[in-house]
C-alpha positions in Angstrom: 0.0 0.0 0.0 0.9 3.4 -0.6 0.1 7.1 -0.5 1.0 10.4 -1.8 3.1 11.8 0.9 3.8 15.5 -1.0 5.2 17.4 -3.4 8.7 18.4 -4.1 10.1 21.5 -5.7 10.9 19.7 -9.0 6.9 18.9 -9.3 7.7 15.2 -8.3 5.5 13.5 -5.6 6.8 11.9 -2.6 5.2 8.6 -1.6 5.3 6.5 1.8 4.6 2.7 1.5 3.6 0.5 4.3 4.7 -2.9 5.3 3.8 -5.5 7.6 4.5 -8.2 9.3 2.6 -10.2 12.2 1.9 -7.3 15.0 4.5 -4.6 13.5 3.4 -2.4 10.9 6.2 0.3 9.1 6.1 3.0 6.5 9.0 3.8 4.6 9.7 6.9 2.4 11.3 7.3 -1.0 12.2 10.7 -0.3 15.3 9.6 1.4 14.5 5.9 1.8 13.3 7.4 5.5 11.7 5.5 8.3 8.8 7.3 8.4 6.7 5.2 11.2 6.8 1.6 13.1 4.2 0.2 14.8 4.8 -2.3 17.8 2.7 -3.8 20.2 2.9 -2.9 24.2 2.5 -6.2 26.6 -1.5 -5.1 26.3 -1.5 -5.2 22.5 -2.3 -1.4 22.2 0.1 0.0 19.5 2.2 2.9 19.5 4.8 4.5 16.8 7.8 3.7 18.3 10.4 6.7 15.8 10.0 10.2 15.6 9.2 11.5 12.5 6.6 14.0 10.2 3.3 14.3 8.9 4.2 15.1 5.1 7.7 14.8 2.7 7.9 18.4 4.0 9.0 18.0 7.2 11.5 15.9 5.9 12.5 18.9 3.4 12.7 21.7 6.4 13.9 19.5 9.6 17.8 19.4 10.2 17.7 16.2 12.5 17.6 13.8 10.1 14.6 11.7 11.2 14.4 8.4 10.1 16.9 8.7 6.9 19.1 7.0 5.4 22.8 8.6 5.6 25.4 7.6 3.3 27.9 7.1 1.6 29.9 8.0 4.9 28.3 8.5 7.9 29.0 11.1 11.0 31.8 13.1 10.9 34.8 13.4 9.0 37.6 15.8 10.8 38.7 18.3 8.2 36.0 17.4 5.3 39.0 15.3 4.3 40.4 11.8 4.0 43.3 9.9 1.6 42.4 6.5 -0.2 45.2 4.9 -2.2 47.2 7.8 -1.3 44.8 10.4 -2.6 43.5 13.0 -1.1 39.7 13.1 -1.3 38.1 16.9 -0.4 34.1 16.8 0.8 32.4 20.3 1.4 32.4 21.3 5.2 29.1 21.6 6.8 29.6 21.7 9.9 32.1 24.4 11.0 35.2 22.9 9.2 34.3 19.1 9.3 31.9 16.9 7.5 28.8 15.8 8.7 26.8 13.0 7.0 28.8 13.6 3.8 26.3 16.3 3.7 25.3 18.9 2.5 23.8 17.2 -0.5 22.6 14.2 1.2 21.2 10.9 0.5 18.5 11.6 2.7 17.3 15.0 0.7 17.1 12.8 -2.5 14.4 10.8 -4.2 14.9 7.0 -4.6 13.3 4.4 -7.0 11.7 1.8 -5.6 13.2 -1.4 -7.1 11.0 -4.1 -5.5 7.9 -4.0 -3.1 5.9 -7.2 -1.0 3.4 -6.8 1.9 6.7 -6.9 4.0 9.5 -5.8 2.1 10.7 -2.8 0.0 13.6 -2.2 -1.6 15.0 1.6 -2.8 18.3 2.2 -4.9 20.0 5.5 -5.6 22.6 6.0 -8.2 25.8 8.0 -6.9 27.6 9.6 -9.4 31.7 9.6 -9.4 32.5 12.5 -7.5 29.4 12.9 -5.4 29.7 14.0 -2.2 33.3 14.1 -2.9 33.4 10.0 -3.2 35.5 8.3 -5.8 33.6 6.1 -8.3 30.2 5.5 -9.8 27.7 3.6 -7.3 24.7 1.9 -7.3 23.1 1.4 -3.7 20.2 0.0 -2.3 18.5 -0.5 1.1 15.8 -2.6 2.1 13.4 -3.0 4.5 12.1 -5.8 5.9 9.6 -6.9 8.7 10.3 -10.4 9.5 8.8 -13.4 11.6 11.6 -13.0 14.6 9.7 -9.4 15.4 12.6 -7.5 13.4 12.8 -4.6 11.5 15.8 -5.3 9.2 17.2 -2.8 6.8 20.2 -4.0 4.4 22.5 -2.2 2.4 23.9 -3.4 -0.6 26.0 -1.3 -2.5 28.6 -1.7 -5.7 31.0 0.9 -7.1 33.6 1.0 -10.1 36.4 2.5 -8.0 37.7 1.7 -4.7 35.3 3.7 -2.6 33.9 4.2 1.0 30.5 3.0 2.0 29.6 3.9 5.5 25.3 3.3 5.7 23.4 3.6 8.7 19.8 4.6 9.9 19.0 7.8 11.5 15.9 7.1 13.2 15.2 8.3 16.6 13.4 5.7 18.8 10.5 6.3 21.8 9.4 3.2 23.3 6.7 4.7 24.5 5.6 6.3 21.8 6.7 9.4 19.4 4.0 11.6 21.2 5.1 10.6 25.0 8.3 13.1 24.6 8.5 13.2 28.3 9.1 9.6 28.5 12.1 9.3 26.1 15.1 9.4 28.5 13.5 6.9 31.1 14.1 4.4 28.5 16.2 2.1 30.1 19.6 1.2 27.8 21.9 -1.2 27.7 25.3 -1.5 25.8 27.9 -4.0 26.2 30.8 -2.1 24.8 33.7 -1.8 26.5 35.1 1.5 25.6 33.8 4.5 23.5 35.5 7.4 21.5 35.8 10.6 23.6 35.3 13.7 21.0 36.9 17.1 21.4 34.8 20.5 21.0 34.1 19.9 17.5 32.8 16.7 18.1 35.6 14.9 16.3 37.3 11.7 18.0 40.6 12.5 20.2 41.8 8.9 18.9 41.7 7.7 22.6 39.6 4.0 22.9 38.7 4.7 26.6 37.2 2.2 29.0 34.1 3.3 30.4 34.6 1.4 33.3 33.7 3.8 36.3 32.3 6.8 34.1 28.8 7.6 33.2 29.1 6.0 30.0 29.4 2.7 31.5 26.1 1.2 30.0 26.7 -2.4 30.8 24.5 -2.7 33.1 20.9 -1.5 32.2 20.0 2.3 33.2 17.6 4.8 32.1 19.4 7.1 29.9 18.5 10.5 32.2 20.2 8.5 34.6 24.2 10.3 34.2 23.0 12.1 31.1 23.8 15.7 33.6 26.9 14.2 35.0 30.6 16.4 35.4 32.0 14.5 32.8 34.0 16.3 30.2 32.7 14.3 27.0 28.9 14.7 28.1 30.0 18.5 28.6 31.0 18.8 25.1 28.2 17.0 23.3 25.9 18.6 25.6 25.0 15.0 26.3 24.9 12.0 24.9 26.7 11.9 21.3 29.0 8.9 21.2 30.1 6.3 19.5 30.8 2.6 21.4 32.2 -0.5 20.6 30.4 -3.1 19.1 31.9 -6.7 19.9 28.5 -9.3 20.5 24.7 -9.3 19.4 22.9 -7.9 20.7 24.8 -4.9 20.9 22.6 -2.6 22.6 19.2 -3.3 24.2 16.7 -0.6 24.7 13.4 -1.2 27.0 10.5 1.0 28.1 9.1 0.2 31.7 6.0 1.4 31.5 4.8 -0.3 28.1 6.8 -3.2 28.4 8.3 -2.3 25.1 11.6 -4.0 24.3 14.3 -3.6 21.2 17.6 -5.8 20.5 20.0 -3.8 18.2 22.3 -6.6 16.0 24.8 -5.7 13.2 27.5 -6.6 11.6 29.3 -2.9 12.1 31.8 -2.4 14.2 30.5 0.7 16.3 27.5 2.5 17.6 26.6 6.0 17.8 24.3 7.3 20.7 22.8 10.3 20.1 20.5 11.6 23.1 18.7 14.0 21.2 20.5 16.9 22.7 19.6 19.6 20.5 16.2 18.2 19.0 13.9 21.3 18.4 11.1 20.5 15.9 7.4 19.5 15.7 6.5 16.3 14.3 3.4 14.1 13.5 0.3 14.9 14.8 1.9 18.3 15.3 4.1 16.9 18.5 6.6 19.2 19.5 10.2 16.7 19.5 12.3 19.6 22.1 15.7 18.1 23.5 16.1 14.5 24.7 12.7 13.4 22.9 14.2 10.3 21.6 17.4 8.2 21.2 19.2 7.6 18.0 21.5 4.1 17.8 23.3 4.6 14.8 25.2 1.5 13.8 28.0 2.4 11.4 31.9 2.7 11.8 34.0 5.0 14.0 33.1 8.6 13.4 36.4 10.0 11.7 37.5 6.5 10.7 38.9 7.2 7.4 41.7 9.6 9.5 42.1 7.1 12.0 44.3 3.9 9.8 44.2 1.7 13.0 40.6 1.7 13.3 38.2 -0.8 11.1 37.7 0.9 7.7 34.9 1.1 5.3 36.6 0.9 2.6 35.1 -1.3 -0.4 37.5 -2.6 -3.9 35.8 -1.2 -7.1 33.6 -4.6 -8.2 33.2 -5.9 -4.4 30.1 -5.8 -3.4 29.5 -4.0 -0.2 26.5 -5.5 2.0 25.6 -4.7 5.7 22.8 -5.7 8.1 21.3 -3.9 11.0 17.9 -5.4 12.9 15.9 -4.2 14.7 14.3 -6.7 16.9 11.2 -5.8 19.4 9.5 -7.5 22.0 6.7 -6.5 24.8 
């Protein structure tokens, strides 16, 4: 099923499609191949949409806080809008102050897809990226899919394939509330839980100092389960500078982070196959969203599963780097129970 979601400034119409699977229900966008809404059951069967979103594609056109999108080819930040491959300096417009956010500002998630394929539980988008986009090497061909599944998951897959040696760095920008999008007051008594071991501490401009730090006796120790409000105000130089939470952590077991809302009973598993996660707390959220909801600061948690922000400057850390003709593929789910 879908509908006309609105129209774009090149007279082209927008359109969400809806997928389901047993109790979970999901509209996805193809302005952006965007998340739109997801549906899940609480332990009384009453359903609530669980990511923060917009009413019409034009949200999506005016909001800075990328809700629900897809970001590629690289994302979160890239120190200095710069990085070498094969010896070769690669040069990316800065957009925010003198880094790279996103590999913005032309983003994948301000562009139209094609849908490719479509079921009562699937669909599939792919955008063409042109050899020099975004400052990338190589022509591209991506796609992402969603999928609602029997095991209660949400999975979205990235396939991608390139002529050059390139980067691809794909991740989902939605933010999630357990309790639902409208109970914003809620959001940060979600209770998390991540097993990594250490994070990356960023300096002022929120770029990674290089330091792997242990977050054993620090507020970012998530091991065992807390709500996030819990050290969120904490004296702690790295909250100070995000404002909050805005960090990436290890990823080294599945699943590698475990939200949960007490009230509804709500519960999500996060499993990939990429070597970090970014948390972002919703620190400077400011927008009104569906059913004209205002989303202020904190009203939802983003768990971004990509590689280390600033990887590409950083040679001992995991790399997304993909050889021209290898196809690139990775896996994120989304798994919910109540």
């Amino acid at each position: 099923m879908s509908k006309n979601f609105g129209t774009l400034p090149t007279g082209k119409t927008a359109r969400a499609y809806t997928i389901a699977c047993g109790k979970l229900t999901a509209t996805v966008m193809d302005y952006g191949a965007t998340l739109v809404s997801l549906l899940v059951p609480d332990r009384k069967g009453n359903l609530a949409d669980v990511v923060l979103g917009y009413d019409d594609v034009g949200g999506y056109r005016q909001g800075t806080a990328c809700l629900g999108a897809t970001v590629g080819r690289n994302a979160n930040r890239t120190k200095g809008a710069a990085f070498c491959l094969n010896g070769k300096e690669y040069a990316m417009n800065a957009n925010e102050g003198r880094n790279n956010l996103h590999s913005g500002p032309d983003t994948f998630y301000t562009r139209l897809w094609d849908v490719v394929s479509l079921s009562d539980s699937a669909i599939t988008l792919e955008l063409h990226s042109p050899h020099g986009d975004q400052g990338f090497p190589g022509n591209a061909v991506i796609r992402v899919t969603y999928a609602l599944k029997e095991d209660r998951g949400l999975h979205i897959t990235y396939n991608g394939l390139c002529d050059r040696d390139t980067v691809f760095n794909m991740t989902n920008h939605s933010y999630f509330n357990l309790a639902g999008q409208a109970r914003t007051d809620a959001a940060m008594d979600q209770v998390l839980t991540l097993p990594g071991r250490f994070f990356t501490p960023d300096d002022a401009e929120n770029i990674p100092t290089g330091e792997k730090r242990s977050v054993e006796g620090t507020p970012m120790d998530f091991r065992s389960p807390k709500p996030i409000s819990r050290d969120i105000g904490e004296d702690y130089e790295p909250l100070l500078l995000q404002g909050g939470y805005d960090h990436n952590w290890e990823v080294f077991c599945d699943p590698c982070a475990i939200l949960s809302d007490p009230v509804s009973g709500r519960t999500m598993t996060v499993s990939t196959d990429c070597p970090g996660i970014q948390v972002y707390a919703g620190n400077y959220l400011d927008t009104v969203g569906k059913g004209g909801v205002h989303y202020g600061k904190r009203s939802g948690v983003a768990l971004e599963t990509q590689f280390y922000p600033d990887c590409l400057n950083h040679p001992e850390w995991p790399q997304p780097i993909v050889k021209a003709g290898q196809p690139y593929h990775s896996e994120t789910v989304y798994r919910f129970f109540w």
